[in-house]
C-alpha positions as CSV (number, residue, x, y, z in Angstrom):
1,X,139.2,59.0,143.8
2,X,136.2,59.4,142.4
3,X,133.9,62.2,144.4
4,X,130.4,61.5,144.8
5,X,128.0,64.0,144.3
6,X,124.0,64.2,145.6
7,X,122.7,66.6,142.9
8,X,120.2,69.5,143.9
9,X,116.4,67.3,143.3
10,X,114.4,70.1,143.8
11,X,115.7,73.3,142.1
12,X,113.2,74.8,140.2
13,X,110.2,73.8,142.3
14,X,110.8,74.7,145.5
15,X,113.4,77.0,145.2
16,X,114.7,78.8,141.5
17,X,117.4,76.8,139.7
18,X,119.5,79.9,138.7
19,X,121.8,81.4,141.0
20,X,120.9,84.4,140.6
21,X,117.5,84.2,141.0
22,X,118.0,82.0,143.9
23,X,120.1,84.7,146.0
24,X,117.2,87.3,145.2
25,X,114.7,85.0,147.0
26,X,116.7,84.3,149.5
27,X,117.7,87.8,150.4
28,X,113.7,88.9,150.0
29,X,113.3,86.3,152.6
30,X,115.4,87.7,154.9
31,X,113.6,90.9,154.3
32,X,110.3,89.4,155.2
33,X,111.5,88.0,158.3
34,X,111.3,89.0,162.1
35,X,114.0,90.4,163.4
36,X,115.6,89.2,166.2
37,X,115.3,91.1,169.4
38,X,118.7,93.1,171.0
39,X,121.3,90.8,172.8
40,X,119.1,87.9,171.9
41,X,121.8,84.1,173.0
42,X,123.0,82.6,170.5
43,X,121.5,79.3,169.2
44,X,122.8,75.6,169.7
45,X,119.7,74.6,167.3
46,X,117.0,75.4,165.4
47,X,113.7,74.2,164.3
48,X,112.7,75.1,160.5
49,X,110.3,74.8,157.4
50,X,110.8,73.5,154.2
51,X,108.1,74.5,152.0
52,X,108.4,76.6,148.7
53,X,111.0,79.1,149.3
54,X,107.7,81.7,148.7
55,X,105.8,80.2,151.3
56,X,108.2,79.9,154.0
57,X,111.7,81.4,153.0
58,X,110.8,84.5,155.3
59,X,109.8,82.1,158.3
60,X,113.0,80.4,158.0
61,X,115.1,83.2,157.6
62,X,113.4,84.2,161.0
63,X,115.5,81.2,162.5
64,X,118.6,82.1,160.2
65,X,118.9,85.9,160.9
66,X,119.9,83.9,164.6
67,X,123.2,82.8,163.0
68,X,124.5,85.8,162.4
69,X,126.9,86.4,165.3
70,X,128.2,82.3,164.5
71,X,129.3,83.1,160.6
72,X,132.3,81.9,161.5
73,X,132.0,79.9,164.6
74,X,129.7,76.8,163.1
75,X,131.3,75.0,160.9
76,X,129.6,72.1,161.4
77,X,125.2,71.5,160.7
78,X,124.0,68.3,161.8
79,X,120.4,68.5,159.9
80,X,117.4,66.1,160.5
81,X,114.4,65.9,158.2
82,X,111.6,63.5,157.3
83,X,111.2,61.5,154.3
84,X,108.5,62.4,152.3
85,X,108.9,60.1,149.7
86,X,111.0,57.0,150.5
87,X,109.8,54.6,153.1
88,X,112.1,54.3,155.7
89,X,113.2,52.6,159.1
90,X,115.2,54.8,161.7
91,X,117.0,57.0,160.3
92,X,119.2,57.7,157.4
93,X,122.6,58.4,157.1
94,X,124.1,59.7,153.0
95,X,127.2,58.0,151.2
96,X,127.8,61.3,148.9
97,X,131.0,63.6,149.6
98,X,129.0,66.4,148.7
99,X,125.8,67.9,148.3
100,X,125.0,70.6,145.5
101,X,122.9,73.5,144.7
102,X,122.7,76.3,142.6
103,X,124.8,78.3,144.8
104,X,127.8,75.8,145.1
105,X,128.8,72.4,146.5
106,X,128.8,71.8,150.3
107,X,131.2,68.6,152.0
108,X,129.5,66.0,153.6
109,X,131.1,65.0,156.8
110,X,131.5,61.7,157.5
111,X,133.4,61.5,160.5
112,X,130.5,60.2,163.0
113,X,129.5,57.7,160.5
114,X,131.2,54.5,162.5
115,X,129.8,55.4,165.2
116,X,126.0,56.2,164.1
117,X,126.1,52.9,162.2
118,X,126.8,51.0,165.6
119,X,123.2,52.5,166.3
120,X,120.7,49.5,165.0
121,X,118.3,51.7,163.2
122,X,120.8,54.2,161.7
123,X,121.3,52.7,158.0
124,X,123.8,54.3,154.8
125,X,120.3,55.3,152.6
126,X,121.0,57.3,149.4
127,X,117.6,56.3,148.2
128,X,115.7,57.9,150.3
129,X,118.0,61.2,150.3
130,X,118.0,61.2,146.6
131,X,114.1,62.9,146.5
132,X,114.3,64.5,149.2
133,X,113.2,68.4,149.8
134,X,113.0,68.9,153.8
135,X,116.8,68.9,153.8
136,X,118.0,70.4,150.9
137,X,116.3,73.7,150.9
138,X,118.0,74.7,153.9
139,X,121.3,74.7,152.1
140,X,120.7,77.8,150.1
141,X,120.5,79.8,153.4
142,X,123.0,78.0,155.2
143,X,125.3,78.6,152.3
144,X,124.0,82.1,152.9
145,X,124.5,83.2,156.5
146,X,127.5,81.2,157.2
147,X,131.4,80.6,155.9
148,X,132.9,77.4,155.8
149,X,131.0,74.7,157.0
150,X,130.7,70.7,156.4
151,X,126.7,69.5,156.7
152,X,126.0,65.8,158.4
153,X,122.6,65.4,156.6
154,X,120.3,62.5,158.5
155,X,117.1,61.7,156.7
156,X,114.4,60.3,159.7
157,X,111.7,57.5,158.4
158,X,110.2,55.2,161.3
159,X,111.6,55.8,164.4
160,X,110.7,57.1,168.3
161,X,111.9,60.1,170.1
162,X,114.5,58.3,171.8
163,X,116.2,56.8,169.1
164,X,116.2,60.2,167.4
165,X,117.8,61.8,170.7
166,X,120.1,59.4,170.5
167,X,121.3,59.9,167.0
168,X,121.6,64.0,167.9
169,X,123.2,62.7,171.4
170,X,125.7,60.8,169.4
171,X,127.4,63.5,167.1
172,X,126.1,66.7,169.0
173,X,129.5,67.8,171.6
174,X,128.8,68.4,175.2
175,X,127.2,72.1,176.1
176,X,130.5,72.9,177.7
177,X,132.4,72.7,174.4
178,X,133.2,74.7,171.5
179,X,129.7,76.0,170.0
180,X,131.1,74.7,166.1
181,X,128.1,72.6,165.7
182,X,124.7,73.5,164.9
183,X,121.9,71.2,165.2
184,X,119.1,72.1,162.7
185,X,115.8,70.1,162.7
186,X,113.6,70.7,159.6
187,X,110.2,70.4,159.7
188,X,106.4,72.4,158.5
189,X,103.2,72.2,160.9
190,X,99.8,71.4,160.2
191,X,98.9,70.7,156.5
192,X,95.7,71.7,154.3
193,X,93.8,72.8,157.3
194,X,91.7,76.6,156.9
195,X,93.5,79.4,157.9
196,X,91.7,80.0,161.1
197,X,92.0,76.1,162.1
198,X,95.8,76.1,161.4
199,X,96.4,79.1,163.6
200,X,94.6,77.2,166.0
201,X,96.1,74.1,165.6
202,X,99.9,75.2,165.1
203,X,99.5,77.8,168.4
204,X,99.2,74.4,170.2
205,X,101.8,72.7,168.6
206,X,104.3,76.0,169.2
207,X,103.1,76.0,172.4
208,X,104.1,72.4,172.9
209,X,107.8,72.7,171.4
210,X,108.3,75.6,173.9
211,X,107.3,73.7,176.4
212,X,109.8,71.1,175.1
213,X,106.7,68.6,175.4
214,X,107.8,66.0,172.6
215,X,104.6,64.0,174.1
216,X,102.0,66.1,173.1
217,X,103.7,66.7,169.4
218,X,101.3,64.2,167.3
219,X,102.5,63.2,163.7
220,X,99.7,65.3,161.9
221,X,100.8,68.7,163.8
222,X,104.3,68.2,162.4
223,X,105.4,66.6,159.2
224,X,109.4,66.5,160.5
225,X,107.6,65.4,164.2
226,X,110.0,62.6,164.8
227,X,113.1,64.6,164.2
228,X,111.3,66.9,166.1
229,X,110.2,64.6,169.3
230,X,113.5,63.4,169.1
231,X,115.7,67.3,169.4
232,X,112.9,67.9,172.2
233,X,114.0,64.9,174.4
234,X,118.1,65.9,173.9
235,X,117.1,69.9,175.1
236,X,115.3,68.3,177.7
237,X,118.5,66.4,179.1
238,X,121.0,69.2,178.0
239,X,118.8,71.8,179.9
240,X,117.7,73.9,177.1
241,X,115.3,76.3,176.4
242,X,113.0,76.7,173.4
243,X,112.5,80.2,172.2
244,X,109.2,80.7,169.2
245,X,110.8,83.6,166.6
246,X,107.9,82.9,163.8
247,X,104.6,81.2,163.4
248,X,102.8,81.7,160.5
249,X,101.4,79.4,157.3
250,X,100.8,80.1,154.0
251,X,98.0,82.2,154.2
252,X,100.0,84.6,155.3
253,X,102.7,84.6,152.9
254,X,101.8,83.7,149.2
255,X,99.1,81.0,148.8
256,X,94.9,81.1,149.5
257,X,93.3,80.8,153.3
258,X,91.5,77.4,152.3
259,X,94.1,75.0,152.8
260,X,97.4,76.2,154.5
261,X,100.6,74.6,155.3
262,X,102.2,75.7,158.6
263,X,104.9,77.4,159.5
264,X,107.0,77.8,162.6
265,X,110.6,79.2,163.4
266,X,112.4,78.3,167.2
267,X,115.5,78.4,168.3
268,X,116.7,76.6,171.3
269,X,120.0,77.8,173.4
């Protein structure tokens, strides 16, 4: 049987295509990152960006250095991102049995996939995972910070908080169980604004997720704000809280203070 394989689309843009190289970057993002304060709880989610690996690596790794007591308890990573290049309705499921990048092959788990296709806007859409970045430049630090895992990868195009909670709802086990799963939303903040206007902008927007207000989250503070609306409405019923480990943009990291991306790092437990 034939295994199918979703090459790496975006190695040597956003993140360096040789292994070597890639394993520097993401170890000087972990360096640049804030550390994570004594006996902090260990996450059931987190929120990340998915910029340039210069830009935010060291935010994400904020959210990453979190995994480090659960190397070897997750072995599962449901990840939502949004399609920047694809139209799409709902949201997205992948066919492949793997996904690759510079640093190795991760397996695709598929074992939810009956039961997320009984959803009416969950669709099998290679198309729009094919180009996509929000997604896989997380796998270089998942690959990173934990052992064995299998990633459920859900690319999110047209579709309302509640049907987004319902797709987490449906493959994410009660709070009581086993914490083997990790549910990762991926997502940057305000785009191209100045650097004073951004930190404006994106302190709201943090303040919001905190607040687990998925309301108040508009679609230009977020680019990943329906995955995002969506993981806020299922803490909101599993009775978790949001905690902000980074907030920064681009002016703080490697590009000009004219027009900034932001960033933001949250873990939720």
């Amino acid at each position: 049987m034939t295994t199918r394989v979703r090459p790496p689309a975006v190695a040597g843009m956003f993140y360096p295509a040789d292994p070597a190289e890639l394993r520097r970057l993401v170890r000087a993002s972990f360096d640049g990152a804030v550390a994570p304060p004594a006996a902090s709880p260990s996450p059931v989610a987190l929120v990340v960006p998915h910029a340039g690996l210069v830009y935010s690596g060291p935010i994400a790794a904020s959210a990453y250095r979190r995994l480090a007591t659960l190397r070897d308890t997750v072995r599962r990573v449901v990840l939502l991102g949004p399609s920047h290049r694809v139209p799409l309705r709902g949201v997205g499921l992948t066919s492949a049995d793997e996904w690759r990048t510079p640093l190795g092959s991760v397996t695709i788990d598929h074992r939810d996939d009956d039961i997320l296709l009984e959803l009416p806007f969950v669709t099998v859409n290679d198309d729009a995972h094919a180009p996509e970045h929000s997604l896989e430049v997380q796998l270089p630090f998942l690959q990173t910070v934990l052992d064995e895992f299998e990633l459920l990868p859900l690319i999110v195009g047209a579709a309302d908080a509640d049907q987004v909670a319902a797709v987490i709802d449906a493959v994410w086990p009660p709070t009581d169980a086993p914490p083997d799963t990790l549910v990762l939303v991926s997502t940057d903040l305000s785009h191209y604004h100045r650097y004073a206007d951004a930190v404006a902008l994106d302190t709201r927007t943090a303040a919001a997720i905190v607040a687990r207000r998925d309301g108040d989250i508009a679609d230009l503070d977020a680019c990943g704000a329906r995955p995002l609306r969506g993981l806020l409405r299922s803490a909101v019923r599993r009775g978790l809280e949001v905690e902000q480990l980074d907030l920064r943009n681009s002016g703080d990291t490697a590009g000009d203070r004219q027009r900034v991306v932001g960033y933001g790092a949250f873990a939720l437990a």
